[in-house]
N, C-alpha and C positions, 0 to 999 in steps of 0.2 A: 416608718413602717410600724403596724400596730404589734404590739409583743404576744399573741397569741401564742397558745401552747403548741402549736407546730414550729411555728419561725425560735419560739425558746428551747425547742427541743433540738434545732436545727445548731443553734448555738452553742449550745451545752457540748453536745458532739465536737463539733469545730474547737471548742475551749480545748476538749480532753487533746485530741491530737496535738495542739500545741502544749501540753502536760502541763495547762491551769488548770491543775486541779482545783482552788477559791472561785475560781469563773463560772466552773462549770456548776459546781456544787449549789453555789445563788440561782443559778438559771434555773434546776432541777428541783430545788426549793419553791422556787416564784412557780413552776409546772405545779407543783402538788397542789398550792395552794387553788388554780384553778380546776386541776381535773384530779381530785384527790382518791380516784379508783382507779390510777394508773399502775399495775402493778412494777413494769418497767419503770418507770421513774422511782418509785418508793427503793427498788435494787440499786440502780445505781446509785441515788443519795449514798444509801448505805454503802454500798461499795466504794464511793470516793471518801465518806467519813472510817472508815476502817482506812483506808490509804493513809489518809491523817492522822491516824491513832486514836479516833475518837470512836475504841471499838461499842463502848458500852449503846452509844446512840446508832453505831450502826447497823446492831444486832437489833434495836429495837424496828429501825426502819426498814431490815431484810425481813423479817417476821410480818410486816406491816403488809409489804407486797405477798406475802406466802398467804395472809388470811384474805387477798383478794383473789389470789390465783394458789389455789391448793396441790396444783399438779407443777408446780414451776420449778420443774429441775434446776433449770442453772441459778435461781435464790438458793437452795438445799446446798449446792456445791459452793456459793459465796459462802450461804452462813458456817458451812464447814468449814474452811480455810479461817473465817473471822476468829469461830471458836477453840480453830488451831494455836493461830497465832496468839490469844489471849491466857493461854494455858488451859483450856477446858477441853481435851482429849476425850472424855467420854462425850459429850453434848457432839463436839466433832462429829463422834462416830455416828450417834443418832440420829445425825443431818445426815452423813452420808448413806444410812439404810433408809429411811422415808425417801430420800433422792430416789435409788434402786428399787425401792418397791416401785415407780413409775417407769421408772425405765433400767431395766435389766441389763441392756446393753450397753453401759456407757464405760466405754473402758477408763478415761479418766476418774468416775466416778472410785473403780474398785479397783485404782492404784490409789488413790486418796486413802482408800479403805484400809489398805494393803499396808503403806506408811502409817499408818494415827496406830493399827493393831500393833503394828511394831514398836510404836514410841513406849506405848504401855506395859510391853514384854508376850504379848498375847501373839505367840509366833505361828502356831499352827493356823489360827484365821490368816493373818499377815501373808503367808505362803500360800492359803488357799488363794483371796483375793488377787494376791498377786497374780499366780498361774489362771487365774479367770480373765480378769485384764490383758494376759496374753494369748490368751484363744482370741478373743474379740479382736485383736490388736500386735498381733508379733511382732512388729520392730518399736515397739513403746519402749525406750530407754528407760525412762524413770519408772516403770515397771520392773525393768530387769532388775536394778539398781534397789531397788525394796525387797525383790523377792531374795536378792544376792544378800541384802544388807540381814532377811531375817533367817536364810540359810544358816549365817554366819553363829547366830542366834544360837540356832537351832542343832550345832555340830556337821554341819556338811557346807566345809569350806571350799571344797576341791568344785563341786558344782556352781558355787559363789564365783571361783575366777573365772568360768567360761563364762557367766555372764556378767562381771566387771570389763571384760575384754570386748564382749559383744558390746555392752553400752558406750565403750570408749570408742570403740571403731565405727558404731553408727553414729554416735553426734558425739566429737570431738569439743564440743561445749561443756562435757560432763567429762573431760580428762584432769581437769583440775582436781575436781570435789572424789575422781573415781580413783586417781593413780596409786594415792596412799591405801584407800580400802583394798584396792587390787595386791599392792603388797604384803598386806594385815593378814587377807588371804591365801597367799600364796606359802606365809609364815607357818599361818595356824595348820594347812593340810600336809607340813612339812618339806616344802621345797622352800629350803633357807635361801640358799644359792642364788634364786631366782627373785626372792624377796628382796636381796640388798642390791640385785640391779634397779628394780622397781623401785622400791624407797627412794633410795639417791634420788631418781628421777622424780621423787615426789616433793622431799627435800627442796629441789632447786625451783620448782613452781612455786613453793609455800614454806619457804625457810624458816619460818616464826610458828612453825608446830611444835608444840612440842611433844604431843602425842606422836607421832610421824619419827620424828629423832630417838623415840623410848621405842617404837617397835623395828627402828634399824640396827639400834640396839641390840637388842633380843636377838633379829635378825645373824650378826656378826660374831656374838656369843655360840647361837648355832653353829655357824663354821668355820668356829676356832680362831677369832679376830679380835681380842678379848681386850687389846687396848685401845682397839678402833671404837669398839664396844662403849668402853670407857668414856670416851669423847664424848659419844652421841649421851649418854645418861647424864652426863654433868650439863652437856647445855640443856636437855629436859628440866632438870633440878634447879641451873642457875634463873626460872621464869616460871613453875608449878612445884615447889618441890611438895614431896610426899614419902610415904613410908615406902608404898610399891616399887618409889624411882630407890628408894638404900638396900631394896632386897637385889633389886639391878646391879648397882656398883659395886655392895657384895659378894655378888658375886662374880662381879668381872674382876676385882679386885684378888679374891680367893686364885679364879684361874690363872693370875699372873703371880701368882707366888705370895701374898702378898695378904697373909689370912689375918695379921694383927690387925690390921686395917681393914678387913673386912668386918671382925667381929665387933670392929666401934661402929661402922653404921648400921651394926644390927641392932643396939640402944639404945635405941629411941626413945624419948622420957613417956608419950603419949601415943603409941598406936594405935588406928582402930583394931575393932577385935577382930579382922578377917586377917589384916595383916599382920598382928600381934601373933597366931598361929602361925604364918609364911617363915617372918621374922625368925622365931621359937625353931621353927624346924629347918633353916637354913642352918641355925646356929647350931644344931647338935651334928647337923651334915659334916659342918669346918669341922669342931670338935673332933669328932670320928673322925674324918682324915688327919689329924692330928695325932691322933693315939689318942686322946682324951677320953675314950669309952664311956665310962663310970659319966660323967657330967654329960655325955649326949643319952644316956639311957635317961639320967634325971628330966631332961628338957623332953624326951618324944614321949616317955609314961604318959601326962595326963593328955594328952595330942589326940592315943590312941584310941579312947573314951570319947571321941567325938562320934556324931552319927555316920558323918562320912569324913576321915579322916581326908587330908590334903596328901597330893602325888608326893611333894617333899616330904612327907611325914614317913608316908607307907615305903619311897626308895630307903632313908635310912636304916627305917627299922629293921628292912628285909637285910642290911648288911650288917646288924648286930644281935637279930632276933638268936642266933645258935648262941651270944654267951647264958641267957638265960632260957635255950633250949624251949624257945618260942616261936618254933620254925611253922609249925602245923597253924600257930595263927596267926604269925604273917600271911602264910599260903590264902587263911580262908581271906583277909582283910584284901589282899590284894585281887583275888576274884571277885570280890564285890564290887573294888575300883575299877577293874578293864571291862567291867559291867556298867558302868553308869558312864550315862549321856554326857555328865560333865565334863570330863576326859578330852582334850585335844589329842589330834593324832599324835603328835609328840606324847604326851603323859603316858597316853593306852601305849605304846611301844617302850616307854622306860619302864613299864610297869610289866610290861610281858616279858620284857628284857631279865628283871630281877626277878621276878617268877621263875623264869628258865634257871636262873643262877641256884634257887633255891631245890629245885627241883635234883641236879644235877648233886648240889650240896648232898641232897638226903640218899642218894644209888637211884634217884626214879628216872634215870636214863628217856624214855620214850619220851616221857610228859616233858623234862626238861629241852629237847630236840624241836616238839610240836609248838611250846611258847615261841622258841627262838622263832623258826618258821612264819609264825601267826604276826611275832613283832616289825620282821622284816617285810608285812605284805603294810605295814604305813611307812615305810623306808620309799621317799620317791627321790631320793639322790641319784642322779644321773650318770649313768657307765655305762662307756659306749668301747665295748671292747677289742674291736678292730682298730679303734682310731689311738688307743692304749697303745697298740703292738706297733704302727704308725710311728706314734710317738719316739717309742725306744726303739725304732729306725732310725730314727732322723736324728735321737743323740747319737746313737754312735757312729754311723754316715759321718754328721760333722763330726766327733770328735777324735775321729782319724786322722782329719787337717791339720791338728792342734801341734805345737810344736813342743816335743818332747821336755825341755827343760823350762820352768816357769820363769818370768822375769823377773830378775833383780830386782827387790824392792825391800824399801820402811816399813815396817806395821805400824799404824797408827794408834796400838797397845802394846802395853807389855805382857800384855793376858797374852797366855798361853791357851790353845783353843781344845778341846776334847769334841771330836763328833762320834756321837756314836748313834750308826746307822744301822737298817736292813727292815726285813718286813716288823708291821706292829704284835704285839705280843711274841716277842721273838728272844725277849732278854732284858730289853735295853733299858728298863726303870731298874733291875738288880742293879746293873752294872752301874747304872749314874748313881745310886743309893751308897755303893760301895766305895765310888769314888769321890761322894760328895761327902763321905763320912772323914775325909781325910782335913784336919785343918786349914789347906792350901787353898781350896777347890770349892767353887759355888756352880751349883748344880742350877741353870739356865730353865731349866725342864723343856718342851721341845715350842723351842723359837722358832722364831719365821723370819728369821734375817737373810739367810738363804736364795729364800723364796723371795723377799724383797729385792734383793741383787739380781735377781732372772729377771722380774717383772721391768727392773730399770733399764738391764741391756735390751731385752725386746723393743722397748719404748725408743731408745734411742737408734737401734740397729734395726729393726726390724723383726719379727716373730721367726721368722726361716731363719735367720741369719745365726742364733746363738744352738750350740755354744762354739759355734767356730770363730764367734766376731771376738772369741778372750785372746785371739792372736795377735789383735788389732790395740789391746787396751796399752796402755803408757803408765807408767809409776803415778801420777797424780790420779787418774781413771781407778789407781787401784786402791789407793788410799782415799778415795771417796768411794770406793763399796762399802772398803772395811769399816770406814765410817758409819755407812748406813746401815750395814749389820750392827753393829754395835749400838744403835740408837736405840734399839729393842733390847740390850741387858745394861743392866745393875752391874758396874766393873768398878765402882767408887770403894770398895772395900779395899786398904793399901795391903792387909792382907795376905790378902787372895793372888795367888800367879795362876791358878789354871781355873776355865771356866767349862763345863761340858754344856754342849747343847744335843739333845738327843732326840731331834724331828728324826723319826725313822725315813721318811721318804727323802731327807736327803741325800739316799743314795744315787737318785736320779742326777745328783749335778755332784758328783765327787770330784769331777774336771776342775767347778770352775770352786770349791773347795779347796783344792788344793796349789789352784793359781793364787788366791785368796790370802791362802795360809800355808804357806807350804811347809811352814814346822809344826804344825797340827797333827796330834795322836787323832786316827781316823781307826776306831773300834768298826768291827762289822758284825754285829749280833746274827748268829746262826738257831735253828732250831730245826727239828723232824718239822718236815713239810705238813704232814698231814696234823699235827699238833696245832702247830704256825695257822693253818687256816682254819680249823676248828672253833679256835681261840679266838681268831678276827669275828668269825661267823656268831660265835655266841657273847659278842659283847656290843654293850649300845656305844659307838660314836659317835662322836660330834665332828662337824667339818665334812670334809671332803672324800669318804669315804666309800663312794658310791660301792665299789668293786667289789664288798662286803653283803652285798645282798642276797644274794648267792652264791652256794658253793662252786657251781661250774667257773662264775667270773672269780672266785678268789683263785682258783685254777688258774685261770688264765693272767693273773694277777701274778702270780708268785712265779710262775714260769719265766714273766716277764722282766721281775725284779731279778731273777736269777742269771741273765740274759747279759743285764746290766753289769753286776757286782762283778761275773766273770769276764768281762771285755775292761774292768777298770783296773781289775785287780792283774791280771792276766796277760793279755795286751798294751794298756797303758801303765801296765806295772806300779800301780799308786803305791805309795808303804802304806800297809793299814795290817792290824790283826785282829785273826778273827777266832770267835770266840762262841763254841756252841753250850748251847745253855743244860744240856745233858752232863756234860761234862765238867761246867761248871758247879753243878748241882752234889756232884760226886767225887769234886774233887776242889772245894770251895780254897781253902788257902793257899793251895800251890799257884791255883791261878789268878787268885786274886793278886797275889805278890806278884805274878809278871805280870797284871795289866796295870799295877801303878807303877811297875819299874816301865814299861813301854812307855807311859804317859809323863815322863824325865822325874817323877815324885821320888820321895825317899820314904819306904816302907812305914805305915802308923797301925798299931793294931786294931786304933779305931773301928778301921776298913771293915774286922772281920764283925764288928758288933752296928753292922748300916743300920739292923730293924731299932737301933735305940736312935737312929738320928732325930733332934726334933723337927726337922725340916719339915712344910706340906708337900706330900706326891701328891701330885694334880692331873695323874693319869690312870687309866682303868686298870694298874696294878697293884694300886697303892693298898690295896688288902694284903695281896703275895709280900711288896715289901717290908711291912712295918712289923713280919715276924720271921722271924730265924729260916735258915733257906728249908726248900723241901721237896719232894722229890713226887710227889700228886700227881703234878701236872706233866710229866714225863709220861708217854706213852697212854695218855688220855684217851687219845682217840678211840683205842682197842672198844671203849664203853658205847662207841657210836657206830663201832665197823656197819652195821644194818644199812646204816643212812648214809653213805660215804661214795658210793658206787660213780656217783657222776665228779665227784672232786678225786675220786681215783683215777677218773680216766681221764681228766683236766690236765693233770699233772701227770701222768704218764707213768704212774706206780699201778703195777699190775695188784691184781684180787690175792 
């Protein structure tokens, strides 16, 4: 049969479906040579030599067919893609507008669009396009997936997850490349919580990210998981390391106690200069929680002189701007920053957070009330306050069951255990400060070994089942708790007999606390209610704090905690003593002396000087502790009664 450009074109075709590309490319070849104003053949050559990598000749032979056929959309859309893939982003772009000047409608066209404006940083087209592409086109995944990606860009992540979500649930092809953005997202608009479901699940499709590992990271740090944290940042670091991945470890390192170590990977011989700032204002951050003052003022001075100072610059300063009576420009610096686009929902909220702080600092009561407020409208932690009251149903329900004397058992330490519990801002950094000030006693700050013991009996027992299944456990059951509590502190000090751990919410599980530990001093930090949640209300958290968003839920919150302590203390008669921080405040050495005689110590005067301990507080008091005690914070609220009305009537203190 004679090779005509029909029966060669017929071939060519036939080659490509069997993916010879070299087959087809000759056929397509041998067509030009006799019908060399085919504008279709002059495309595919080129299109099969771009396949090959031979972009430069393919761009030449898509142009080729474009000066026979000047209207030839789909050459404009190959040459686009060609000049994608070759790095030439703007030529891209200009193939893809000549494309659209012919045809308007081509939703691929203006997700192409959509994507090239985005590679370049050019977000506001990028969004347009995108939203154009889905008028023509509303289930175009790789539309969503652009407009979400330059959302992301752009400060509005929260709109980015619904449609990561949307593209995954319409073509499940794009959960791979979507599952980690979708977490990235869910990060940046502040639902952590939700992030490190997400991640993990990105993680196990794509184990060899290490981007994906550095934002589960992040993720974990958010809610208080600071050596899971750890993990994730070193395998980033052991396959990209970087300065960004030591400001990470840093500060997971910082939050687990552990600030000498942190401030060596703030050293870096050679950072860039974006990070050499992060770096600089990490390190005056530790410093200042240290006590170090004088050497974090030297490191954030030349910071503040930048055009736009960094979020870690402007929280610092706002906690030491009163020694040199620099309060009025923190204020203005930080106005600027909850002002600008740059700001993640997390920053803008740390930043409105320390506003409020400063505010409240100076007597300007309203304006300090209205930050808090404004900070907790990017607070999307989740509290669901029926299912709270639920909860502390179903502990005491089971722990009714429980049988009165704990079993006989070995500690798997000689550490002697300190909890000291009850709601947060309630006491409990004085009280570990006080008692960590003692040479015996290493202060845990608040672990999550606890919490790791529930999650283990849930797992094995079932969710409903705890904590009535502690009646069930046996002597080895219970020296592999205590085990796994302890795998989370630093007990190698020979030292050291007593160790305090002061998670406040482990008052939730004093039951299985005290099966645990049953010669464990069990403090119970007391405070005025209305103080107590004030205090919750106007501080930033990290973790699991939903119930802090609002005064009504801290209402409902502390009602709840109150529900507990008295059915532990009361009914299951725990030994614990309790200790209101009012009284503490005014009556400091009497009680300090019983609470280290409670805790089996022999009196150190130490005790009474805790603000000189050099230890890091790595909790949102470490201002109140590191100076002699005082008496401010006692009956605070009085400066807020205006605003209080609905957490009055939460907690059932009348007007």
């Amino acid at each position: 049969m004679a090779s005509t450009p029909d029966n060669l074109l017929e071939e060519a075709y036939a080659l490509l479906d069997r993916n010879n590309l070299s087959g087809a490319l000759e056929r397509f070849r041998q067509i030009n040579q006799h019908d060399p104003n085919n504008a279709e053949v002059w495309l595919m050559t080129g299109a099969i030599e771009g396949e090959m990598g031979a972009s430069d000749s393919a761009i030449e032979h898509i142009q080729q067919a474009l000066s026979i056929d000047p209207q030839y959309v789909e050459a404009y859309l190959t040459l686009a893609h060609l000049h994608q893939a070759s790095g030439r982003p703007a030529a891209a772009i200009e193939a893809c507008k000549a494309a659209l000047d012919i045809d308007a409608e081509d939703s691929e066209l203006w997700t192409l669009l959509s994507g090239l404006n985005g590679a370049v940083g050019d977000l506001e087209p990028a969004i347009a396009c995108a939203e154009k592409a889905l008028s023509i086109d509303p289930n175009s995944s790789q539309a969503k997936i652009n407009l979400a990606n330059a959302l992301i860009g752009a400060g509005d992540p929260a709109r980015a997850v619904s449609l990561y979500r949307q593209a995954i649930e319409s073509s499940p092809q794009h959960r791979q490349t979507c599952i980690g953005l979708l977490g990235y997202a869910q990060l940046l608009s502040g639902d952590a919580a939700t992030a490190v479901t997400t991640l993990r699940q990105a993680i196990e499709l794509n184990p060899g990210s290490p981007q994906q590992h550095e934002h589960l990271g992040v993720a974990l740090i958010a809610v208080g998981h600071h050596a899971q944290a750890l993990v994730q940042f070193n395998s980033a670091f052991s396959t990209t390391p970087s300065d960004a991945l030591r400001l990470h470890i840093a500060t997971a390192l910082e939050e687990m106690g552990d600030a000498v170590r942190a401030l060596e990977q703030l050293k870096s011989q050679e950072p860039q200069a974006a990070d050499a700032t992060l770096m600089r204002a990490r390190r005056a951050a530790i410093l200042h929680r240290r006590g170090d003052n004088d050497a974090a003022e030297n490191l954030i001075a030349p910071l503040l002189d930048a055009q736009t100072p960094n979020a870690d610059t402007l929280l610092t300063f706002a906690r030491i701007c009163h020694r040199s009576k620099r309060c009025e420009h923190a204020l203005s610096l930080l106005d600027d920053a909850i002002e600008s686009s740059a700001q993640t929902a997390e920053q803008r909220s740390a930043l409105l957070f320390a506003r409020g702080r400063l505010h409240d600092r100076q007597g300007d009561y309203a304006d300090a009330f209205s930050s808090w407020q404004q900070a907790h409208e990017y607070d999307s932690m989740p509290y669901d306050a029926d299912a709270y009251i639920h909860y502390v149903d179903h502990l005491i329900t089971e722990s009714e069951q429980l049988e009165t004397q704990p079993l006989a058992h070995t500690q798997s330490s000689n550490i002697k255990m300190i909890f000291i519990v009850g709601m947060p801002r309630s006491g409990s950094s004085l009280i570990e400060q006080i008692l960590a000030s003692h040479p015996s006693v290493r202060a845990a700050g608040e672990a999550r070994g606890i919490f790791d013991c529930v999650d283990a009996l849930q797992q094995q027992y079932g969710e409903g089942a705890y904590p009535r299944c502690l009646n069930d456990l046996s002597a080895s059951d219970i020296g592999a708790l205590q085990a796994l509590y302890f795998a989370r502190i630093d007990s190698s000090d020979s030292s050291i007999t007593h160790i305090t751990d002061k998670m406040p919410h482990n008052f939730q599980h004093l039951a299985l606390v005290h099966r645990l530990f049953p010669d464990a001093a069990i403090i119970h930090c007391a405070r005025n209610p209305l103080d107590t949640c004030l205090s919750c209300y106007a501080q930033h958290f990290s973790g699991y704090h939903g119930y802090t968003r609002t005064l009504e839920s801290l209402g409902n919150h502390y009602r709840q905690y109150e529900r507990l302590i008295s059915f532990y203390r009361d009914q299951m008669a725990l030994p614990m003593m309790e200790l209101w921080y009012e009284d503490l405040v005014n009556n400091l050495e009497p009680l300090a002396r019983e609470l280290v005689k409670h805790c089996g110590l022999q009196w150190h005067d130490a005790c009474l000087s805790y603000y000189q301990n050099p230890s890091s507080v790595r909790t949102a008091s470490y201002d109140q502790v590191t100076q002699p005690v005082y008496s401010d914070s006692v009956e605070r609220w009085r400066h807020y009664a205006p605003y209080l009305s609905g957490l009055r009537s939460a907690l059932d203190i009348p007007e």
